[in-house]
N, C-alpha and C positions, 0 to 999 in steps of 0.2 A: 420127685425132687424139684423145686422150684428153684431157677435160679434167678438173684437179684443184681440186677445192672447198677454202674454207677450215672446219677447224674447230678452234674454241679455246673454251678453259672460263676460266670463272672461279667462285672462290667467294662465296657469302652470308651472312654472320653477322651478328649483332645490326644488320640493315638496312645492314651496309657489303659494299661488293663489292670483292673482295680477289683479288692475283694473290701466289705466291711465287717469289721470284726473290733469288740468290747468298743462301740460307741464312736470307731474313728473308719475311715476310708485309707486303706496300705493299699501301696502301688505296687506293681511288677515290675522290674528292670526288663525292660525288654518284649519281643510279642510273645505272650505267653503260650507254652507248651503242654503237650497234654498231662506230662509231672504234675506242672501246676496248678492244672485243673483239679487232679487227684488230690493235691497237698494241700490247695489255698484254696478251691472253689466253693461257693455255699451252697448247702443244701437247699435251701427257701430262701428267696428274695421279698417273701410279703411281709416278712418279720423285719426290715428294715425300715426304719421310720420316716415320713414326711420330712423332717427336719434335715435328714440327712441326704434325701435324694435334691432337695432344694439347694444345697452345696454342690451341685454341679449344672456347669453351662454350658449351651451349646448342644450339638449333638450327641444323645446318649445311646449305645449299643448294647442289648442283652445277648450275652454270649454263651451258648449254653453247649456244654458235653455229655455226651452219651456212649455206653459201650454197647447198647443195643441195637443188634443187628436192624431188628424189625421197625425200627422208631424211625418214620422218614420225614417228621414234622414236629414241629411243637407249636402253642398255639402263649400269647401271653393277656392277661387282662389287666387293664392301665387305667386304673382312675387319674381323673388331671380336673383344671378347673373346666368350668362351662365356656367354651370356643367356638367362632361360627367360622366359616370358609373365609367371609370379608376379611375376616381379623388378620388370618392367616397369609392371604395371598395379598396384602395391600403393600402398594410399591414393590410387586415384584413382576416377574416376565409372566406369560399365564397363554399356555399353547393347549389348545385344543383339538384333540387326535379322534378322527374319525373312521368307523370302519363298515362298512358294507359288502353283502354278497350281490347287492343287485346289479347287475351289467348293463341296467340300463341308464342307472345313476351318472351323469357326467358332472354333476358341482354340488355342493351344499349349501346351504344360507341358515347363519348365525345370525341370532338377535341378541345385542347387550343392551342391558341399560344402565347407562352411567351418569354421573355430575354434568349436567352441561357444560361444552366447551369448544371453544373454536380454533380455525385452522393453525389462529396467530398463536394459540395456547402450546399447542403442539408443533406446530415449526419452526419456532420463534423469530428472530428479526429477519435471518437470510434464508432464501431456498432457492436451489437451484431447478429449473425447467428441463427439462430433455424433451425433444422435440426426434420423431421418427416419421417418414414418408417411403413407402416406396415407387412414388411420383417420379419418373429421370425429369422430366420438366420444370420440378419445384426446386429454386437454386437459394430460398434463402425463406425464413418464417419470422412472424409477427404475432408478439404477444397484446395485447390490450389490455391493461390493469384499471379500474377504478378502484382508488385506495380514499382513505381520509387523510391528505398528505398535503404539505407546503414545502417552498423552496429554505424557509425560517426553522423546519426542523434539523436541514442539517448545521444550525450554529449549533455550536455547544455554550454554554454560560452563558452568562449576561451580555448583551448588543446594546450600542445606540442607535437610534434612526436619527439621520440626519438628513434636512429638507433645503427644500431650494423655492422661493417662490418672486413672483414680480406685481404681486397684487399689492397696491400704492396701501389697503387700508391693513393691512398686515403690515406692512413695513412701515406708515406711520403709528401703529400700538394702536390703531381702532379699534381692531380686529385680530382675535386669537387665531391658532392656526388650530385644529384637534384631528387625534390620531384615535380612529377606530378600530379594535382587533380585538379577537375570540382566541383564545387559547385555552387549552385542560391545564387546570389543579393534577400539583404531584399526587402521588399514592400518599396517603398520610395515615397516622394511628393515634386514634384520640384515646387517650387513658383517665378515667374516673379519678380525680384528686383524694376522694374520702370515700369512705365506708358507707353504706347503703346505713340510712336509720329504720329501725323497725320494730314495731309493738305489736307483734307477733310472730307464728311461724309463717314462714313463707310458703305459699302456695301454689303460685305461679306465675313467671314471666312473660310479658306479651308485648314483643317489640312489631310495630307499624312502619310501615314502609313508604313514600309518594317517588311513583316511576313515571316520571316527567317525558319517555318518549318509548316505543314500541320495545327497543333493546335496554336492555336493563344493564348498570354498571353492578360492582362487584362489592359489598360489604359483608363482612366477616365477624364474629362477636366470637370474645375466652372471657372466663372469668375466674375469680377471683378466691379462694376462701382463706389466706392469710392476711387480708390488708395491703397486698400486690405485690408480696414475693415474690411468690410463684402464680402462673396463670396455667390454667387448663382448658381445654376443649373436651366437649361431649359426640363421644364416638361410641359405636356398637354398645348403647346402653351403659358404657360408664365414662368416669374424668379418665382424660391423658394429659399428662401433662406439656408444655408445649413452650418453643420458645418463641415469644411472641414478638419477639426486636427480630425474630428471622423474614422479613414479609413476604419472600414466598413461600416460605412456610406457614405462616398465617395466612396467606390468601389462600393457599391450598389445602390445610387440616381445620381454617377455624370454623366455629358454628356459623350454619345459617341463620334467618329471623325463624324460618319454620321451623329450623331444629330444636333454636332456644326456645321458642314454645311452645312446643311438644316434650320439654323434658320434667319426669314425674315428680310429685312434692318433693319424695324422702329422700330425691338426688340431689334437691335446691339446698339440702341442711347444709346452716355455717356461710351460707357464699356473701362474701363482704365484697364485691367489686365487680364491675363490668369493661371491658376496654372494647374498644370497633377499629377495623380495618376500612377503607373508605377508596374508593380506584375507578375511575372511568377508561375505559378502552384506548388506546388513539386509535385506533382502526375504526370503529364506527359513533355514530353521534348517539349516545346516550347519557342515560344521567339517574342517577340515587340518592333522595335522600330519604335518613332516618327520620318520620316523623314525632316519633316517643319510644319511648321505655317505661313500659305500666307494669307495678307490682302489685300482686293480689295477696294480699293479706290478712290472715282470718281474726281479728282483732278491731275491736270496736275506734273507732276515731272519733274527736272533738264532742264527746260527752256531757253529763253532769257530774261535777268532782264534787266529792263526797268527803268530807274531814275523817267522819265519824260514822262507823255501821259494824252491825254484828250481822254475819252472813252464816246461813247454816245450809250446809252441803249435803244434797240428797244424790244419792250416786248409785248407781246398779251396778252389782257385778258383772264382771265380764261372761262370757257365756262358750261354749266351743263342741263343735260338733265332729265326733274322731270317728273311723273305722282303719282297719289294720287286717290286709289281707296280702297275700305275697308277697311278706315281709316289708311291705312300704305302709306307712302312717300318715293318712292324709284326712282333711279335715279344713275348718274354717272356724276361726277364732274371731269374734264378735263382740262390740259393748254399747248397748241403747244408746247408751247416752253419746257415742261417735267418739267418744274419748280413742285416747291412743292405748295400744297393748301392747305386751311380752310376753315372752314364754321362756321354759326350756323342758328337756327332755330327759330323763333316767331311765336307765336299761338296770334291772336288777341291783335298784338304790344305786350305781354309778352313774356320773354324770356321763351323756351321750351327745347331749346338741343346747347349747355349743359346747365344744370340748373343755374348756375350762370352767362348769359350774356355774358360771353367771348366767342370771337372764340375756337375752337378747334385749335389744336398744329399742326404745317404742317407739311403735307400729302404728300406722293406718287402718284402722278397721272399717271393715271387716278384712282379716286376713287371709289369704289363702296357703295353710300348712303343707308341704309335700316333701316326708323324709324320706328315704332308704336305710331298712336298718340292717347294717352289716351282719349276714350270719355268721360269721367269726367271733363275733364280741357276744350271742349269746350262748346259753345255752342247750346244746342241741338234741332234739331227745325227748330234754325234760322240760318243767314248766319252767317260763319268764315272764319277771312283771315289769309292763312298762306305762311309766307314771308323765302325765303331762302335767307340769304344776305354768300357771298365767295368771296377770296380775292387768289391770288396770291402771291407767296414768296418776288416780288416787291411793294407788299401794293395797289396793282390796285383791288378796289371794284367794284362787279356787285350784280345785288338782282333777283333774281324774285319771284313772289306774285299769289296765285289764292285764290278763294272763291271756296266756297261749305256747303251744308248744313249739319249740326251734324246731324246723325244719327246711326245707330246700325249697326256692321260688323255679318258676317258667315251665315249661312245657316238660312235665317228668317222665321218665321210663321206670316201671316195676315189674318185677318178674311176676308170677303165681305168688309167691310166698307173702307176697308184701314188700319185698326189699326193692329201696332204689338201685336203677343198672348205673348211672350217673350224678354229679352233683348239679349244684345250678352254672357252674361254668364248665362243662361239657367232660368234668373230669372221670373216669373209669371208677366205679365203688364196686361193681359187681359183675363177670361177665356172664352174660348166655350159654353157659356150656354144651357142648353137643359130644364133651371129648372124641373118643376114635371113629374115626368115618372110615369105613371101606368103599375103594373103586366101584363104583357102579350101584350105590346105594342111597336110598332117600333115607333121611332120618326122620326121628318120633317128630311132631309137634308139638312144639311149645307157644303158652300163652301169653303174652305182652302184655301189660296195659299201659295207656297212654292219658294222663293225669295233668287239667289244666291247674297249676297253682300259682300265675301271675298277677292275681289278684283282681283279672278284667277277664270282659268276655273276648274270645277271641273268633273269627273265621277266618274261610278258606284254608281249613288246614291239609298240610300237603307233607303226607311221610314217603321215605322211598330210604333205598341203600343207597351207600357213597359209594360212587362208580369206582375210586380210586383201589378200592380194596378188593376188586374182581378177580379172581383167578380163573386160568382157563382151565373147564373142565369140568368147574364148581359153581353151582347156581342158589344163591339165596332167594328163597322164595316167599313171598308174603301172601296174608289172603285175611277175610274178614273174618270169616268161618272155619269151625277145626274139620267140622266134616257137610257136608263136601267142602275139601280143600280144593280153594278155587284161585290158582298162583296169580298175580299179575306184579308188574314192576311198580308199579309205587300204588297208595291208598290215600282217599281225600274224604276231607269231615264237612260239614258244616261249621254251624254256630256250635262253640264251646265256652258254657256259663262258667265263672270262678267255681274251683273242686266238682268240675264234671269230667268222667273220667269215659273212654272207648274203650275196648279189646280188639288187641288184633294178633294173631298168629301166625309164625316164624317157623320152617324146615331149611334143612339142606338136601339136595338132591347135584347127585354128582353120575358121570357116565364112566365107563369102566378104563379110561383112556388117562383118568385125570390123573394127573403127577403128588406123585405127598409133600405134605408140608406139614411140618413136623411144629411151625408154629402161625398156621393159619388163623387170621382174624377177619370182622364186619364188622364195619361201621353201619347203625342207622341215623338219619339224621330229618327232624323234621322244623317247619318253618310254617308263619301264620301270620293272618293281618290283626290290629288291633280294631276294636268296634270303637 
């Protein structure tokens, strides 16, 4: 008799617990009870669409019930966009927890590297000194500052100097008196009045710098792509937008000169404006200025203008070179003539990438292609054709098409039979059975094989059991060989080519002490480097 557990999820946000159901998100009154796990929880949560998870903010909780005893974890997979740690932890607190068993260890030493910046950045105008001695003879301490300071910064607004002299040719109007003084320029923001002209696509920006003394002052560059609506900054590979009347906010998120000239053609598309930040310290004697703003543009200038000409267009197809192997489709898309390309992608005549049927916007070629294609949206099993149709910037289509059978990506488990034991996200399709073990007994051997299908080669492969699932009394044993069976706790590979596959072999052996369990399981779990 098998028996079937229930398990159902539901969601958590802003302290409400949420199920969705025909296309909408219903709330629970209250913190939900195990009732309404039973009545209102869903079976699958993968069957809910992007559209719908995007309608909530903030922190979201997968809440999940179970009436199985045995189930002491669940595990979830979470596609999201591409995120780096920077993105994540910017402007937040960021502690650093260290652990060691050596006793001889008495401090650590952390290296960061960040944005240059100085004391006055981070203390700002006041800070207070503490001063400790345990001197009984020292009755009083002496700080000595060299700052860049006058007695004239503490006015505030506008002053007159008023003079006093007794020199006869000054006071007969011979002789002018004149006042010499150095003072800093405010912080200022200079904004572009007009739209960049341009008779082509933009290339790239290349702003020059003249640093007139050792320390450098502070200039900042956002730019533009509605005509100076809105301004943006280029952070972790893309625009954010920014508000640029903030200036410590623009002195602290806007572009450097380096950044603005390191950012790539296809991120220049559309930018109609540049504005700069502009700042000298008062704390030390420096100074910044912008020398230019150079734009590279791929577009012939000051030519021969021609009234009259018939031009006949000789154009090469585009060209692309695919393979498709653990389930990802990658390749490079190419067109002699440096023209720009598109693509898009069909899974079994539906559209797959992008999701609405359209080409993609053109490309820089040569391109470099790298999909993932969902085993859920083929078919599994059987055959699937998946078709690449690409086009060139003169609208010249080419397609190419291959089959292959759906199946499971990464490091697989198969019994003897051929059956996989898991899917590619680590789910149970098949167990190992050993059914009834008596106390004090080794069981048959059974064959494993272990099946790279990531589509890459991989080493250092390293199989063993999950400790968590040990019981006392019962020993899962591994070995490379069925006979001699030679147990040791974990097994290690070398290099493993795409569809190369190992054997390795699996018993239990138990001593006559060992306690029943009536629903005893093992985990295997293995782990590899990429080549």
């Amino acid at each position: 008799m098998t028996l079937v557990y229930d398990n159902k999820f539901l969601i958590k946000n802003h302290w409400n617990y949420m199920y969705y159901s025909k296309g909408n998100w219903e709330r629970i009154e209250g913190v939900a009870t195990e009732q309404d796990y039973l009545n209102l929880g869903m079976d699958d949560i993968s069957r809910i669409p992007e559209s719908a998870w995007s309608q909530l903010e903030g922190e979201v909780e997968l809440c999940y019930y179970t009436d199985d005893p045995a189930k002491t974890e669940v595990s979830f997979n979470i596609e999201t966009e591409p995120f780096t740690l920077a993105e994540e932890w910017e402007d937040k607190e960021i502690k650093i927890i260290e652990y060691t068993d050596d006793p001889n260890q008495a401090e650590s030493m952390i290296t960061i590297e960040t944005e240059p910046f100085t004391l006055y950045d981070e203390l700002g105008d006041t800070v207070d000194v503490l001063y400790y001695t345990d001197d009984p003879s020292k009755t009083s301490a002496e700080l000595n500052i060299t700052a860049n300071y006058s007695p004239l910064d503490e006015l505030e607004g506008d002053f007159d100097v008023v003079t006093w002299t007794n020199d006869e040719e000054v006071i007969a109007g011979n002789r002018d008196m004149s006042l010499t003084y150095n003072a800093l320029p405010f912080e200022q923001i200079i904004v572009q009045p007009t739209d960049i002209e341009l008779y082509g696509d933009l290339k790239k920006l290349v702003a020059s710098k003249i640093v007139a003394s050792r320390t450098e002052g502070t200039i900042r560059l956002v730019a533009s792509f509605d005509s100076g609506l809105t301004w943006k900054t280029y952070r972790f590979d893309k625009w954010v937008t920014l508000d640029f009347q903030n200036t410590t906010l623009f002195k602290r998120k806007g572009m450097s000169v380096e950044t603005l000239s390191m950012i790539p053609e296809q991120d220049l598309t559309g930018l109609t404006r540049v504005a700069y930040y502009l700042d000298n310290s008062e704390h030390y004697e420096n100074s910044y200025v912008l020398d230019q703003l150079k734009m590279v543009v791929d577009a012939p200038r000051q030519t021969v203008e021609v009234q009259h000409m018939a031009l006949q267009i000789l154009n090469t197809t585009a060209t692309i070179k695919l393979t498709f192997t653990g389930n990802k489709l990658q390749g490079i898309l190419d067109d002699a003539d440096k023209g720009k390309v598109k693509y898009r992608v069909l899974l079994n005549g539906q559209s797959y990438y992008p999701a609405d049927g359209e080409f993609t916007r053109l490309l820089p070629s040569p391109f470099k292609i790298e999909i993932n294609i969902d085993e859920r949206k083929f078919l599994f099993g059987k055959e699937n054709k998946l078709k690449v149709e690409f086009q060139d910037y003169w609208g010249s289509v080419d397609s190419r098409e291959f089959s292959f059978v759906g199946t499971y990506s990464g490091l697989m488990f198969m019994d003897e039979s051929g059956d996989f034991l898991s899917d590619t996200f680590g789910g149970i399709l098949k167990q190992l059975d050993y059914e009834v073990i008596i106390a004090g007994q080794t069981t048959l051997t059974k064959k494993v094989k272990l099946i790279n299908q990531l589509g890459y080669a991989v080493d250092h492969v390293y199989l063993e059991m999950d400790k968590k699932f040990q019981t006392s009394g019962v020993e899962v044993q591994l070995s490379r060989q069925a006979d001699p069976f030679l147990p040791i706790d974990y097994l290690t590979y070398g290099l493993m080519e795409p569809e190369e596959s190992v054997d390795f072999y699996v018993r239990i052996a138990t001593d006559i002490h060992a306690k029943p369990d009536p629903n005893g399981i093992f985990e295997m779990k293995v782990k590899a480097d990429r080549v």
